[in-house]
N, C-alpha and C positions, 0 to 999 in steps of 0.2 A: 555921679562922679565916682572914678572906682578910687581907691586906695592900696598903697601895696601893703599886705597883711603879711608874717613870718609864722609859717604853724610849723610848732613841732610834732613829730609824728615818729611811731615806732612800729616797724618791719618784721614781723621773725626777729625780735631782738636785738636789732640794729636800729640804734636813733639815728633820725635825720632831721635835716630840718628843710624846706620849701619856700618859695615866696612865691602869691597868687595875688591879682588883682583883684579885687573885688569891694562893693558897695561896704560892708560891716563884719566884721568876725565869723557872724554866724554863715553870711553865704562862702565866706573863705574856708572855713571845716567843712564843710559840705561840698565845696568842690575839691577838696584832697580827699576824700571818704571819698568822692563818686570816683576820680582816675585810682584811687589805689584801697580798693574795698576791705581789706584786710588787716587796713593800718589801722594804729590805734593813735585818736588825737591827744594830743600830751596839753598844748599849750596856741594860744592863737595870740599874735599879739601885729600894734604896728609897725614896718618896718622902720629898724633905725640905720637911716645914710650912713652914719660913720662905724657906724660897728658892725652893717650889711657888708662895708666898703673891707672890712679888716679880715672878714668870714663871711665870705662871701655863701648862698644857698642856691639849691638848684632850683628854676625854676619850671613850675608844676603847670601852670593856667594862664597862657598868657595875656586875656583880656578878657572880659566879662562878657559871656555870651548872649 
């Protein structure tokens, strides 16, 4: 069952943040490392409805391969 995860992530110095579907934290950093190899992961955590809803994130992975 996947879950939606929020990883922060930094670019050449630009924070962002993502939302990927995935089984647990660790396979959600790992699929934002594989689409963007040069990020650096800050933070993984799971997505929250109401605060996703208000700041919203782009998202990265849209179902778990």
């Amino acid at each position: 069952m996947a879950i939606q995860f929020t990883v922060g992530i930094n670019v050449a110095g630009k924070r962002q943040s993502v939302t990927v579907s995935a089984e647990d934290a660790l396979t959600a950093a790992l699929k934002v490392k594989n689409e963007k190899p040069k990020a650096t992961i800050n933070y993984v955590r799971r997505s929250n409805r109401r605060g996703d809803r208000r700041h919203p994130h782009n998202p990265i992975v849209a179902e778990v391969g």
